[in-house]
N, C-alpha and C positions, 0 to 999 in steps of 0.2 A: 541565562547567565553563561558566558565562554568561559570555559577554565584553560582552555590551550589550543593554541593554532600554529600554523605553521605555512607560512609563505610559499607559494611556489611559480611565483613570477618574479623576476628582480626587481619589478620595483612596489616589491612586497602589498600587495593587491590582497585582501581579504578574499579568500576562498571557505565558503561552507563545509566544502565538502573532507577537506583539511582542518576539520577544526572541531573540537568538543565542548560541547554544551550542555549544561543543568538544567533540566526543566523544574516547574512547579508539580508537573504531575509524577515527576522521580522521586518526591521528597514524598509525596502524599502516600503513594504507592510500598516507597520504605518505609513509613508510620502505619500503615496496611498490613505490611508485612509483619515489620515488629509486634503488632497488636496479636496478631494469629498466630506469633510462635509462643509468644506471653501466655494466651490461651492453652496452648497443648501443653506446656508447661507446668501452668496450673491445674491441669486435669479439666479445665473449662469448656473444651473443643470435643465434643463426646463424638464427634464422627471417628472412622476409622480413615486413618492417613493414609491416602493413595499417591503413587508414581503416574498411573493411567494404562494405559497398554504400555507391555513391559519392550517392545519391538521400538516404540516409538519410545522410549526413555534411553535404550541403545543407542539411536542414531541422534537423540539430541546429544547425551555425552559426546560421543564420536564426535558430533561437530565441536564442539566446546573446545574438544581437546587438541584438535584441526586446529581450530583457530589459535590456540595457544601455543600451539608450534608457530604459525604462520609468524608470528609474531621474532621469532629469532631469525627470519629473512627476513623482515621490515627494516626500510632506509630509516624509517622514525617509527622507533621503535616504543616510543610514550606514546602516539598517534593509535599504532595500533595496538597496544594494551587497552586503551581506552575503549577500543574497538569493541574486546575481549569484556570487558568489565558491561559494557551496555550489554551484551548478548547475555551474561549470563545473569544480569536485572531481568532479562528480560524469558529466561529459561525457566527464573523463581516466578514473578507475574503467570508461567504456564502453569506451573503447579501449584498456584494460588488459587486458579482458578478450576483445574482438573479436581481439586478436592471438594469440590462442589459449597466454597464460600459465599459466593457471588452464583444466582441462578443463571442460567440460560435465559431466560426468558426476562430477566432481568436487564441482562447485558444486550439483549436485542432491544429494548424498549430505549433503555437509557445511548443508545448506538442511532435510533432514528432521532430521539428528539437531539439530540447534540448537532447531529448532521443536518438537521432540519434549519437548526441555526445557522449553520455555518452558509447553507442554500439560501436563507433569506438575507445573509451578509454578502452572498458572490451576486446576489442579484442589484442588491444597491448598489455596489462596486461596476458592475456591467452598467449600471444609467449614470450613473456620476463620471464614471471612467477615469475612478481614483480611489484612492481610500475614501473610507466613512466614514472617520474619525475615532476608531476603536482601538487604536494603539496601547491601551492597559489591558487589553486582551489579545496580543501577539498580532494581532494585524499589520502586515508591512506596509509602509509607506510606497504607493504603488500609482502611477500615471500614464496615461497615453503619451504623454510627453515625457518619462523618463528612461531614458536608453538603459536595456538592458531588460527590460519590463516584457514579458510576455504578450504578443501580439497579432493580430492578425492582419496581414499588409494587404489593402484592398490598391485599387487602381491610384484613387485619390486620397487617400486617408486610411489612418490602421487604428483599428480598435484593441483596447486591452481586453486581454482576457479577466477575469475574476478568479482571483485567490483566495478565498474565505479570509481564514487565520495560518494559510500555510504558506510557506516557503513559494511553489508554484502549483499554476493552476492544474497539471498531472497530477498532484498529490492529491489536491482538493477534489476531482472526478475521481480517483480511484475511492477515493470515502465515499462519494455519493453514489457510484455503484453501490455499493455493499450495502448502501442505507436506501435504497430503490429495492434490492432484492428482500431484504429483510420487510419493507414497508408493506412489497407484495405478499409475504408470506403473511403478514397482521391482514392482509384485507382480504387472502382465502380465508381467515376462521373468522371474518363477518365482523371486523373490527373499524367502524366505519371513521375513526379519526386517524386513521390511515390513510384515506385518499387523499384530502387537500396536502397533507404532508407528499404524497408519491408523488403528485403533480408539481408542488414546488420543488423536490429534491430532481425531478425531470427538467423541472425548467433550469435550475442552474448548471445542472451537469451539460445540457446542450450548452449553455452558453459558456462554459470552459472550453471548448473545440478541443477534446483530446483525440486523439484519433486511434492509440490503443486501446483505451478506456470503452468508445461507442465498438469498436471491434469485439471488444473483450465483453461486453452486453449482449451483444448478436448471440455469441454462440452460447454465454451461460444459459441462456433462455432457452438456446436451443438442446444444451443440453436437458434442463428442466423439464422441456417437455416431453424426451425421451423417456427421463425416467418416471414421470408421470403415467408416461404411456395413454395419454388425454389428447384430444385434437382442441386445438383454439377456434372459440368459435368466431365465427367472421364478424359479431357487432363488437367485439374485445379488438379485434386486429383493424375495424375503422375508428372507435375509439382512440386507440392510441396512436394513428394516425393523425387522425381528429388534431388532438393535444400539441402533435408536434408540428404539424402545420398551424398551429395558432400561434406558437409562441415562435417559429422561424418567421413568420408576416408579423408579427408584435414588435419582434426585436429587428425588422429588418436582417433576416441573417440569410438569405440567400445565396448572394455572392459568397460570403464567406464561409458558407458549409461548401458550396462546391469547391472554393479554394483550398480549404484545409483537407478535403476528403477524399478529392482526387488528386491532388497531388500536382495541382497548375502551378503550386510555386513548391519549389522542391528542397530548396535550402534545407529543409530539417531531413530529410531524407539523406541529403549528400552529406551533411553532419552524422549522422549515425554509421553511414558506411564510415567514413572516417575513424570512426572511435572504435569501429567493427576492425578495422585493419590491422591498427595499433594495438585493439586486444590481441588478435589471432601473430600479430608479432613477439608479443609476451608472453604468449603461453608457448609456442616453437622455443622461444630460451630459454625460458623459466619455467618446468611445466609442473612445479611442486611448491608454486607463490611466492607474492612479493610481500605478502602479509597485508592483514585486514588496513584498508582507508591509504590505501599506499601506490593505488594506483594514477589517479594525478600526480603524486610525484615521481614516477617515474618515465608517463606517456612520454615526455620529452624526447628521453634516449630513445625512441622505438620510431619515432615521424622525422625527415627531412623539412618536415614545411614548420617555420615559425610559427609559436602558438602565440595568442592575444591573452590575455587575462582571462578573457570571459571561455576560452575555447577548452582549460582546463575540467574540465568531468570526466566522471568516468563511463565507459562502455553504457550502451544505454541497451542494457542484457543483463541481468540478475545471475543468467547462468555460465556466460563467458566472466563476468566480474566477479562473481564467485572461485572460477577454476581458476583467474589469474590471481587473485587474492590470497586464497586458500589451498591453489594447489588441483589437480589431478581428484586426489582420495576425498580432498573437501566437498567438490562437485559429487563427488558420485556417493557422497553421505545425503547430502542436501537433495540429491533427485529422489535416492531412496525414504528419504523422510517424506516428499511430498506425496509418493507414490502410499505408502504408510497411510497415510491420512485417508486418502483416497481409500483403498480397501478397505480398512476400518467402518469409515462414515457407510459407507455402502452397504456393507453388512451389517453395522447397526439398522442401518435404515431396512431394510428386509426381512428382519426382526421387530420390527415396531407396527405397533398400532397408529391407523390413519395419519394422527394428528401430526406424531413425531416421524412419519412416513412424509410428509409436505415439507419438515424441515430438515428432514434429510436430503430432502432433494433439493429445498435454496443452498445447505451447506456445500454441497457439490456441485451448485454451478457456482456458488462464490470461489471454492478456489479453481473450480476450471479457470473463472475471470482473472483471477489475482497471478494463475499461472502464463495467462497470456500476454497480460499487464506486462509479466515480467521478461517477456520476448524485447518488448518495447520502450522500455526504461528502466531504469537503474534503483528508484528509491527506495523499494518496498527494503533490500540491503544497504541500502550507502545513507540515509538518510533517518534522524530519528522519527518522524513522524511515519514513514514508511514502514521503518522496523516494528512499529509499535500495532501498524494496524494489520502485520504480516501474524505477528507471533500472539495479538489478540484472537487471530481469527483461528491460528491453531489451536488455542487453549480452547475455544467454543471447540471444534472439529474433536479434542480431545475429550472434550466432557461427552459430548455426542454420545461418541466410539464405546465409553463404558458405560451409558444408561442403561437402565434395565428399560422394560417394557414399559407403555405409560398406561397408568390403570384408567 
């Protein structure tokens, strides 16, 4: 449901990214919530209330309050309040979660089969090369023939990519990473309805063509296996060779992994420098924000070249869109928090027994991933589905951070 937008083409062209929306999972989440305070309240809730690590409760504040400044430099300044108001939904969801309501182990279960869903809806979507017909479940109305539609332009023909239920097909691989590493972590402790799920959550992540996202897989892995400190043995690495040479010859994707992956058609590449310029233009004037969601309104002033309707996004960099949003001191709250997580999980992890020693180490190639993700695109900040599976995955990294040992 839209509550408020804000044009920023004359001939007032619908922009996402300018625009606030209600979800169903906001409401659910606030009845969530409401339930749990109802509890403490009544003395119902016999755990002990936690913040979580008190370093990482600092720098979420600080950001909060970043952002609430940001907001008195904001051209629309309802746009980014609203900005303000999701962020800190989404600060309570943290410590919904850090108070150990919802397990870990919970939230990794119910995280794969969701995902798993969504992988067997980008896979019908990739053979139909349209929607499925699932429109009462946020499915976009999506075709090889309609302009504007994510795609991959082969010599004679361009195939769509697959969207699950989200906005674009970047969103939908960045999930299905997360739900690939989490899948692997259920099939080290011998949980064998983990595989067919890791092989479909593979198959439609290839068939998204992100090019951040399989980046951002390479090195989690690689980090994984550092802190393993374990060598892969060679019928695991023809395995999953195996796998993806089956479904690149299944789906015909040849061509179009070389296309997308070296960079024989470069249009997105020269788009991002673009939006890379216009950022590093905005931060040289402004280098203390234009305020949260406020950056397509303002690109205009910063580029000589006419924009199109569709050219409006923002930087496709989480951490220049942040400093130009929020400022200088916003970015260097936001690095410090991510770096935060990181040292925590790690020394959890060094502390634990085996089991939670293996999920220490998926937790920290997930945000290695999610941190490089955010080299390469914007949504994980500018987008609610991105927000949600950014500050989800801190709430795990938080609950992590303060577990005791596992017996």
């Amino acid at each position: 449901m839209i509550v408020y937008a804000t044009p920023v083409f004359e001939s007032g062209n619908f922009n996402q990214i300018t625009s606030f929306f209600l979800y169903l999972t906001d409401f659910l989440f606030l009845a969530a919530f409401i339930c749990w305070g109802i509890g403490i309240f009544k003395n119902e809730y016999k755990k002990k209330i936690t913040y979580g690590k008190s370093v990482i409760l600092i720098f979420m504040v600080l950001f909060l309050i970043i952002a609430e400044v940001s907001v008195l430099f904001a051209e629309d300044q309802w746009l980014s309040f609203a900005y303000v108001i999701r962020f800190v939904e989404l600060t309570l969801m943290y410590f919904f979660v850090v108070n150990k309501t919802v397990k870990i182990d919970t939230i990794i279960n119910v995280f794969i089969a969701s995902v798993s869903l969504q992988a067997l809806l980008a896979v019908v979507q990739y053979l139909y090369q349209g929607s499925a017909g699932f429109e009462i479940f946020g499915e976009p109305r999506i075709s090889a023939d309609i302009p504007g539609v994510a795609k991959i332009q082969l010599e004679d023909t361009s195939l769509m990519r697959p969207y699950g239920t989200f906005p674009h097909p970047n969103i939908l691989a960045g999930y299905l990473l997360v739900g690939i590493l989490f899948a692997y972590h259920r099939m080290r402790q011998k949980e064998y309805i983990a595989y067919p799920l890791l092989i479909l959550m593979f198959a439609a992540f290839v068939l998204a063509f992100s090019r951040g996202a399989f980046f951002a897989l390479f090195v989690a892995l690689l980090v994984y296996i550092s802190l393993k400190e374990s060598r892969i043995s060679l019928k695991y690495i023809l395995f999953t060779l195996s796998i993806l040479v089956f479904f690149v010859v299944l789906f015909n994707l040849e061509q179009s992994i070389l296309t997308r992956l070296f960079l024989l058609d470069d249009a997105s590449l020269t788009e991002r420098v673009f939006y890379f310029n216009i950022s590093k233009q905005i931060m040289y004037v402004l280098p203390f924000g234009i305020g949260l969601g406020n950056f397509t309104l303002l690109m205009a002033d910063f580029t000589s070249a006419k924009l199109a309707p569709w050219d409006y996004q923002p930087v496709h960099n989480i951490y220049m869109l942040v400093t130009n949003e929020m400022g200088v001191f916003g970015f260097i709250v936001f690095a410090m928090l991510l770096v935060s997580f990181a040292v925590l999980v790690f020394l959890a992890m060094k502390k634990s027994s085996a089991h939670k020693k293996n999920l220490g180490a998926i937790l920290l190639s997930i945000l290695t991933a999610l941190c490089i993700i955010g080299l390469f695109d914007h949504y994980l900040v500018s987008l609610y589905h991105g927000q949600v599976l950014l500050f989800l995955m801190f709430a795990v990294f938080g609950t992590y951070a303060i577990s005791s040992k596992s017996h």
